[in-house]
C-alpha positions in Angstrom: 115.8 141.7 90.2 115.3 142.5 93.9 118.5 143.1 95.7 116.1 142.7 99.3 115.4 139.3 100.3 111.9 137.6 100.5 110.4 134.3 101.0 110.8 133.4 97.3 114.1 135.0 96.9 115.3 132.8 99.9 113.3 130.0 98.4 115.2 129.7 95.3 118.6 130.4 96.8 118.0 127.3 98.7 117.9 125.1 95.7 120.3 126.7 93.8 123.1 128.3 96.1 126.9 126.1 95.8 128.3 127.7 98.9 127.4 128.0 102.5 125.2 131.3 103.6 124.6 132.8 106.7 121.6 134.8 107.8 122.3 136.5 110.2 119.7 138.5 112.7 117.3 136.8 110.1 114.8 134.8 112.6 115.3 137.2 115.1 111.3 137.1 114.9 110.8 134.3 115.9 109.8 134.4 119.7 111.4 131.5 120.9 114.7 132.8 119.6 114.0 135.4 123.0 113.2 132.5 125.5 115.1 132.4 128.4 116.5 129.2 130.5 113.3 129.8 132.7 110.7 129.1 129.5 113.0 126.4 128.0 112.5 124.3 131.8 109.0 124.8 131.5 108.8 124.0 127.9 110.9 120.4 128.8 109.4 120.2 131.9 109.3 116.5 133.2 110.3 114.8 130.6 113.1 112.2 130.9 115.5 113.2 127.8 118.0 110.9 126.4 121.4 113.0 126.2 124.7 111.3 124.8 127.7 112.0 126.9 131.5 111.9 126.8 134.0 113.3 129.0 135.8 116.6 127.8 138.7 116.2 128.3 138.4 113.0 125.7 141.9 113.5 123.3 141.5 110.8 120.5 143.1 110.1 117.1 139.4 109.5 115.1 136.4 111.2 116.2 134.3 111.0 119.3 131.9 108.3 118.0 128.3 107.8 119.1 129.3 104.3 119.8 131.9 105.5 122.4 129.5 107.9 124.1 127.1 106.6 127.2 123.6 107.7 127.1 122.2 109.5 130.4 118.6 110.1 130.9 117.4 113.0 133.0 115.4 115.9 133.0 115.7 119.4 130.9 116.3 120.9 134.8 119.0 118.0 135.6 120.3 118.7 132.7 121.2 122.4 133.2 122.7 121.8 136.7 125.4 119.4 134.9 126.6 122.0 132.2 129.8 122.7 133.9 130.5 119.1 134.8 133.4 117.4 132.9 131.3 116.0 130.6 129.5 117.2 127.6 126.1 116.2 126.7 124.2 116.6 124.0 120.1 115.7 122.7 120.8 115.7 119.1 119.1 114.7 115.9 115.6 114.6 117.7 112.9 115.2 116.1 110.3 117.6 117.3 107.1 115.5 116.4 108.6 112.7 118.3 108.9 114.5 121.6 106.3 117.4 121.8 102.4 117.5 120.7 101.0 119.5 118.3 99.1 121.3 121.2 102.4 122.5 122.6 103.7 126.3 122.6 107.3 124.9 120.9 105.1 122.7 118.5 102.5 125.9 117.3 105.5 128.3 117.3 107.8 126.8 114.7 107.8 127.6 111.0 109.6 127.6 108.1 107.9 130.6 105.8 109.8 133.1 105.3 112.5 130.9 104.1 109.7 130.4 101.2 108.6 127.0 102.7 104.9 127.8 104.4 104.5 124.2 104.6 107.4 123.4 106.7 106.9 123.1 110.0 107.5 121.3 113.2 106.8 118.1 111.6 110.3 118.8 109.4 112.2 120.0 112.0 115.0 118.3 114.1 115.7 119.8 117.8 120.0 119.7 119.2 120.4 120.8 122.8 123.8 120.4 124.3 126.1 122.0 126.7 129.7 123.4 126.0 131.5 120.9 124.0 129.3 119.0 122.3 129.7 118.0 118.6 129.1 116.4 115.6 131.8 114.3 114.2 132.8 115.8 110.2 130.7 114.2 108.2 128.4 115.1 105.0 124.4 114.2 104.1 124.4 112.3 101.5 120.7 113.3 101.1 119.1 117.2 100.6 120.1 120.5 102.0 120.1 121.5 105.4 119.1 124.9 107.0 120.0 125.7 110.6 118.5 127.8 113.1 120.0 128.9 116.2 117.9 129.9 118.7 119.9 130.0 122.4 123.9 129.7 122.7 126.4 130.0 120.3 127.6 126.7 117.6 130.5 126.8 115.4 130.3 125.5 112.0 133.3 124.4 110.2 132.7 123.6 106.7 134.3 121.8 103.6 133.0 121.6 99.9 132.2 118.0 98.3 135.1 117.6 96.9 137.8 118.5 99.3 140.6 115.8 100.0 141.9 114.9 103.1 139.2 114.4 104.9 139.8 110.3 105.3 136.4 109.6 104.4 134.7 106.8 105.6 131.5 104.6 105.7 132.5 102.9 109.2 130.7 103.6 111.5 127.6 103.1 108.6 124.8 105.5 109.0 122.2 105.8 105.7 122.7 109.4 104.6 125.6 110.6 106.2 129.5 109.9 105.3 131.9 110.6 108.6 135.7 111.6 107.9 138.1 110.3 110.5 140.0 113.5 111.3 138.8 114.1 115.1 138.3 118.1 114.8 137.6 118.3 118.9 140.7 117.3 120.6 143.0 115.3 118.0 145.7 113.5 119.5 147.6 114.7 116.1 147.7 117.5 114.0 149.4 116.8 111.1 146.5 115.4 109.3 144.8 119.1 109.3 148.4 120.1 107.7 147.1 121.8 104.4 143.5 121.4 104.3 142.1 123.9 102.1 138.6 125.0 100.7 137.7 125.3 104.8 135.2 128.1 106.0 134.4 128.6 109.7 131.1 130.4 110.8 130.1 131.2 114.7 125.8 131.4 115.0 124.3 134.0 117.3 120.8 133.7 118.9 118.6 134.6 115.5 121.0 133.4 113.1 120.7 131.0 110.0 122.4 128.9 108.4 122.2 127.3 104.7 124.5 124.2 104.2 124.8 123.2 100.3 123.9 119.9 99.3 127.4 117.4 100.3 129.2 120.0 102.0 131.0 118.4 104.9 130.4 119.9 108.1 132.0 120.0 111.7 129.3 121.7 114.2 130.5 122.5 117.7 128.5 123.8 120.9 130.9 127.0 122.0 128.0 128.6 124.8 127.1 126.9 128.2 124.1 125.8 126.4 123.2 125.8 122.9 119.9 125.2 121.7 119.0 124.8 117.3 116.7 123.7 114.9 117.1 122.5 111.6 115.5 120.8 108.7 116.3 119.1 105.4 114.9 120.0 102.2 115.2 117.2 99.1 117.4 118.1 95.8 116.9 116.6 93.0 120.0 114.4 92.9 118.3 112.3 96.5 116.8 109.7 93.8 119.6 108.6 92.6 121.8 108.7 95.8 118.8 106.8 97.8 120.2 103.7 95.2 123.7 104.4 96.3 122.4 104.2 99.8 120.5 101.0 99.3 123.1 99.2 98.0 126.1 100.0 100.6 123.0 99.1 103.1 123.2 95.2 101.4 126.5 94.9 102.2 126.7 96.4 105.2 124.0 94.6 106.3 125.1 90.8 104.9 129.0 91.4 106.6 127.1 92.5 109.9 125.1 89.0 110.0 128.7 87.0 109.4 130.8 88.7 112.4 130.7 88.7 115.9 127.8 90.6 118.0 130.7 93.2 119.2 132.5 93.5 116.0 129.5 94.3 114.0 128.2 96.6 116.6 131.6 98.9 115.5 131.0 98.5 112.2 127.7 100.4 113.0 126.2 103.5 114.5 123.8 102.7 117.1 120.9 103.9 115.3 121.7 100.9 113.0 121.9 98.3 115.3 118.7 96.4 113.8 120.8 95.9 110.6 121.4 92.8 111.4 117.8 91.5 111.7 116.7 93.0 108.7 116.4 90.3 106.3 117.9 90.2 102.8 114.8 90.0 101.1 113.8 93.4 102.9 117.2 94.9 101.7 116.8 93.8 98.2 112.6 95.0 98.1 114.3 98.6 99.6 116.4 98.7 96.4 114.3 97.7 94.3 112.0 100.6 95.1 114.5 102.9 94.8 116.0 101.7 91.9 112.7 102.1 90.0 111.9 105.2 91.5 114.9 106.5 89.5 114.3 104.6 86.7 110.7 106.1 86.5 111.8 109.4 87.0 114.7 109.6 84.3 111.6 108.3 82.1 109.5 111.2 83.0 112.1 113.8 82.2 112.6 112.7 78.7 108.9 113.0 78.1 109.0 116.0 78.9 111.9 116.9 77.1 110.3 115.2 74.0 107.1 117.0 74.6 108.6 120.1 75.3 110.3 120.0 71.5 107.0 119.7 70.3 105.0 122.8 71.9 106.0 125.6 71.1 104.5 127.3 74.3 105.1 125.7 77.0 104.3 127.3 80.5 107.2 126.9 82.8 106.6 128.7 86.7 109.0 131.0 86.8 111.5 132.0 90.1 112.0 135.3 90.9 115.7 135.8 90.2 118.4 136.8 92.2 121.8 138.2 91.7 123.8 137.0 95.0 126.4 140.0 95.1 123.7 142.3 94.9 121.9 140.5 98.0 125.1 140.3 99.9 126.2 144.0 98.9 122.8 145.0 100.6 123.6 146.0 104.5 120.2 145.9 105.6 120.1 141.8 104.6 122.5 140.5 106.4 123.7 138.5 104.5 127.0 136.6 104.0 129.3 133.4 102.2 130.9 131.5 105.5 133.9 133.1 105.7 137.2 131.1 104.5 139.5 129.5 107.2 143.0 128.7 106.5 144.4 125.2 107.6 147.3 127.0 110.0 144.0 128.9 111.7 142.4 125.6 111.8 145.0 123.9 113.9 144.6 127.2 116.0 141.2 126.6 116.7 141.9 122.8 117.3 144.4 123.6 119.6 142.3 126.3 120.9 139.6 123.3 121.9 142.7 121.4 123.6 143.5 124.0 126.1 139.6 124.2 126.6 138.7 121.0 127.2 141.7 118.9 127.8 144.5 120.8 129.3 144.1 118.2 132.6 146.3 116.6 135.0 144.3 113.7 134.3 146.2 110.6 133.1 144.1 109.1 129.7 143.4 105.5 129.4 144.6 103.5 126.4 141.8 102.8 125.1 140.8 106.4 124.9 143.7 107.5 123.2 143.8 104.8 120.9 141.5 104.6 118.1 138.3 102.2 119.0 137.8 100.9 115.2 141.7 99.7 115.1 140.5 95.9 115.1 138.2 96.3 112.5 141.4 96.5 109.9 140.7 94.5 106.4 136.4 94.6 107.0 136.6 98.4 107.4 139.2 98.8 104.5 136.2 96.6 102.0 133.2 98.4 103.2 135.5 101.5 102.8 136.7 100.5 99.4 133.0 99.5 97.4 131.7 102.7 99.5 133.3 104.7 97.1 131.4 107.0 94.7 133.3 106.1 91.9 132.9 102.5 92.6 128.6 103.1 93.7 128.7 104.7 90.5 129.9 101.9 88.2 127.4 99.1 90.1 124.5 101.9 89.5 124.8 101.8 85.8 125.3 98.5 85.1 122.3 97.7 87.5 120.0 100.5 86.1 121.3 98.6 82.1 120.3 95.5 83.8 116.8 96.8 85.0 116.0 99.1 81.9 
């Protein structure tokens, strides 16, 4: 077993890794890890650019929702002369393909090889830009692994396994794939909820740094340089099947309470990149989970096929991963590798308060409504999306659906 990493190595730590890794220095090759604010503007160039915005000094008991944010447009240039303005802004979640040809120098130069995927490429990958500030409310993907690369700024990642309590999850605001928790880690207008939370690990990215994100790990990620630029993409795991049913069926009744309720209080009930929800129709919803449903169905079918035929032969080629022993990689200096280091709830609340100094130590007098939490109203409709949300309860309505359907 090779104690140096390489693409396969890398490759099959991806899909079988528990905790969070960082690489650092690792894509430290890659030359637009070395562009400067000059090459960025040109790479931008005209473009109008959608970034969501929120004032700093914003001090909140739930998160900085998407809903609550306004969305600017301006250029990559206007953009950069606002980075010390009282707001933060950020161009998230973007895909590249959606925002630069393949004929463009960003589009040619970005690939995923020597993290053992030579067929990811731009095409897979998601572009953030933001200034200081900006963030992603905790949440987890309820779909694949993620890998990060940072390629301007700094962005610090603050991490939870699957299981951790505390958190307050919650499926309101809905989003398919991704499960918020309503602790506000920017400027919380409370600490006591972050009083004992254990299992945390904290990791800063440099410039040429990556980052591997487990499969449900929940994850805080907050711009800390004047302007932070990353890529990432997700990779599937073998466990997306059956969540993809989960999905679709917290997306029917999402979906059916949305049609029922006021235009505004369905909007909060919603991120905005689910606003058309409403106008899907129930027969779409229901064709959606049907799909899915036999999709899992047919693959559950496959694997005991193969389990039967494999019984039956007694050689049986199976591809073989080159194997790895992790505390032999990380021992190794010359990888630099490492597990996200562990952060203790007291140093939590450090950081936190850290952030409020930062951002929100202002003379300026906050408005109720930015205090107070926006999803208040939404009391006993939140509480029932909230309560058949949960996997225990997803769970119960997936078996008896897939008896039903077998």
């Amino acid at each position: 077993m090779s104690a140096v990493l390489n693409e396969d190595i890398v490759r099959n730590i991806t899909k079988n890794i528990n905790v969070p890794l960082v690489f650092r220095n690792f894509i430290t090759n890659w030359p637009i890890c070395h562009w400067d604010i000059d090459k960025w503007s040109s790479v931008f160039g005209d473009r109008q650019i959608p970034f969501r915005c929120m004032r700093k000094d914003l001090v909140s008991d739930e998160p900085c929702w998407e809903r609550r944010c306004k969305i600017k447009s301006m250029s990559f240039k206007k953009f950069l002369e606002g980075l010390s303005s009282n707001e933060w802004m950020y161009f998230d979640y973007k895909y590249l393909h959606q925002w630069f040809n393949a004929d463009t120098e960003l589009y040619k130069e970005v690939s995923w090889n020597q993290f053992g995927y030579a067929d990811k490429g731009a095409k897979d990958s998601t572009l953030w830009v933001g200034s200081s500030g900006a963030h992603t409310p905790a949440h987890q993907d309820t779909y694949g692994i993620n890998i990060v690369a940072q390629l301007h700024g700094t962005k610090r990642w603050i991490l939870f396994p699957p299981e951790t309590g505390g958190l307050r999850p919650t499926r309101v605001p809905y989003e398919e794939s991704s499960v918020y928790s309503e602790l506000n880690f920017y400027c919380p207008n409370n600490m006591d909820p972050f009083n004992g939370l254990t299992g945390g690990r904290m990791v800063e990215l440099a410039p040429g740094d990556a980052l591997l994100v487990p499969r449900g790990w929940w994850h805080y990620v907050q711009n800390t340089g004047s302007l932070n630029i990353a890529l990432n993409m997700w990779l599937p795991h073998e466990k997306d099947v059956s969540t993809r049913v989960s999905e679709a069926l917290i997306k029917i009744l999402v979906a059916q309470l949305c049609k029922d309720l006021p235009q505004e209080t369905a909007k909060l009930l919603v991120n905005p990149n689910e606003d058309d929800i409403v106008d899907t129709p129930l027969a779409v919803l229901f064709l959606q989970l049907e799909t899915v449903a036999n999709m899992y169905l047919d693959k559950k079918r496959k694997l005991r096929r193969v389990k039967r035929q494999r019984t039956c032969e007694e050689d049986v080629a199976v591809p073989v991963e080159e194997e790895f022993d992790l505390k032999s990689l990380l021992d190794e200096p010359t990888n630099k590798l490492e597990i996200a280091p562990s952060i203790a709830s007291t140093d939590l609340i450090n950081i936190l308060k850290e952030n409020l100094t930062k951002y929100a130590n202002t003379d300026r007098s906050h408005d109720e409504d930015e205090v107070d939490a926006s999803s208040t109203g939404l009391g006993l409709t939140k509480a029932v999306i909230d309560a058949f949300s949960q996997s225990n309860v997803i769970d119960l309505v997936k078996q008896n659906l897939y008896n039903r359907l077998s």
